[in-house]
C-alpha positions as CSV (number, residue, x, y, z in Angstrom):
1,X,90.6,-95.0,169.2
2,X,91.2,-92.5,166.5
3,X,91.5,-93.9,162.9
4,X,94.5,-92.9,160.7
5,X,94.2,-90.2,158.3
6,X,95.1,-92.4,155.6
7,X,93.5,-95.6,154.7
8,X,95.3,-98.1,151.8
9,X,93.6,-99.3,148.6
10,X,94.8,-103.2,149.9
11,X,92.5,-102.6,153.3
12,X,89.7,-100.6,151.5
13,X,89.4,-103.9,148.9
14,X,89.5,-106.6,152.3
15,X,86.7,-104.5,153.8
16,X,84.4,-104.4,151.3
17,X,85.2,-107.8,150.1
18,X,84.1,-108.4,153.8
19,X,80.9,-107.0,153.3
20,X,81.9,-103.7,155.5
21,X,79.6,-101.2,154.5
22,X,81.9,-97.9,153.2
23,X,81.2,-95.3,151.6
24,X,83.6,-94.4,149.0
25,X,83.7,-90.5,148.5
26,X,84.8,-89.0,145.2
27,X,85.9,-85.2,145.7
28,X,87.5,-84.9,142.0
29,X,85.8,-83.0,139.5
30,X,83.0,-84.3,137.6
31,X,85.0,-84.5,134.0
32,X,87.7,-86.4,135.9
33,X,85.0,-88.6,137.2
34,X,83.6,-89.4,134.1
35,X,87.2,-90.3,133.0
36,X,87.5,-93.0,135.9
37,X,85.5,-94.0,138.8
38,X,85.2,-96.7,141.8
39,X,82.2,-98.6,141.6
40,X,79.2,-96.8,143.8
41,X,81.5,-93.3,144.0
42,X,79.3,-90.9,145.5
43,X,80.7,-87.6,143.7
44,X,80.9,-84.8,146.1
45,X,83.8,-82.5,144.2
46,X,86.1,-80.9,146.5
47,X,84.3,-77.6,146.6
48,X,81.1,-78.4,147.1
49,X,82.0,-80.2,150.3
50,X,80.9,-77.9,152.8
51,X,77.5,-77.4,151.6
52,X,77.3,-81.0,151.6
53,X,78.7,-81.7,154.8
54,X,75.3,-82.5,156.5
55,X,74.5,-85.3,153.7
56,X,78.3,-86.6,154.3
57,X,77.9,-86.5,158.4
58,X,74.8,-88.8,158.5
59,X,77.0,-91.4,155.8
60,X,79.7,-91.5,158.6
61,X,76.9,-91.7,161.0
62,X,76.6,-95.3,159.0
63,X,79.7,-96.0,158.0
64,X,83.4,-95.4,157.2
65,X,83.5,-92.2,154.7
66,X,86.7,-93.3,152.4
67,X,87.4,-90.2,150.8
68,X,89.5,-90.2,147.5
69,X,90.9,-88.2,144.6
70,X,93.3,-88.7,141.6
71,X,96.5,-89.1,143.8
72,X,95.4,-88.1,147.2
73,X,96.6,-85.1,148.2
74,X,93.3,-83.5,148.1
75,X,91.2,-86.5,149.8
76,X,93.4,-86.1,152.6
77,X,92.8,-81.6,152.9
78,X,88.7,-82.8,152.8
79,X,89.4,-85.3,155.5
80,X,91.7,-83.0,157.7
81,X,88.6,-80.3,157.5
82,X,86.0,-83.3,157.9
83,X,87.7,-84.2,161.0
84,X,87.9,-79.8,161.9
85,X,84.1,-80.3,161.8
86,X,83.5,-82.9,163.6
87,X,83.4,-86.2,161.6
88,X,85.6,-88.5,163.0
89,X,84.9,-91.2,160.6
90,X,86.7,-90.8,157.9
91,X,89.9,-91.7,155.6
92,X,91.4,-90.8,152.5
93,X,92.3,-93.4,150.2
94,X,96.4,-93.1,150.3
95,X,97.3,-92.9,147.1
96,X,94.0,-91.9,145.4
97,X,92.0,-93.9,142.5
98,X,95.5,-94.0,140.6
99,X,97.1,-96.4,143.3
100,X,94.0,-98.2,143.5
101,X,94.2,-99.1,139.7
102,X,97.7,-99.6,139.9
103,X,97.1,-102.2,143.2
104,X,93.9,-103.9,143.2
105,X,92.1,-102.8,139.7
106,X,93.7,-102.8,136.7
107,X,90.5,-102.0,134.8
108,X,89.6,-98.5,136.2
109,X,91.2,-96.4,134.0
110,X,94.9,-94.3,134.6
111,X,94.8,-90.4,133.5
């Protein structure tokens, strides 16, 4: 079964409240990553993501890859060229790290 592109901050916080092990992708910039993070982010920006993409193939040979960004439109271009290149599993957090504070985490900071 082929997952949905998108993924929502309400199912990302159940699975790793579950214990699911995820990998939570950040492909902002590093100043905007130093402005506001998820917990145990890897930082990959946007684009350095090719040259990356054996590192981010073996996480999704682990685990979900749950790509996100300030608002999610450019999570979901990494993922549509992820998926070009093979890696099936992965998601973009729909509505990037500012739904996520807005939903399930008040305390990670709106910019």
């Amino acid at each position: 079964m082929k997952l949905d592109l998108e993924i929502s901050p309400g199912e990302v916080k159940r699975r790793l409240d579950a214990g699911q092990a995820l990998l939570l992708l950040d492909v902002r910039e590093p100043l905007e990553y130093a402005v506001s993070a998820l917990a145990d982010a890897e930082l990959i920006p946007m684009n350095t993501v090719p040259e990356r993409l054996p590192d981010i193939m073996g996480f999704a040979g682990r685990c979900l890859v749950v790509v996100y960004c300030h608002h999610g439109t450019r999570s979901l271009s990494v993922v549509h060229w992820l998926r070009e290149q093979g890696v099936e599993n992965c998601q973009s957090l729909g509505g990037g790290i500012e739904r996520w504070s807005l939903e399930i985490d008040p305390a990670v900071p709106r910019y």
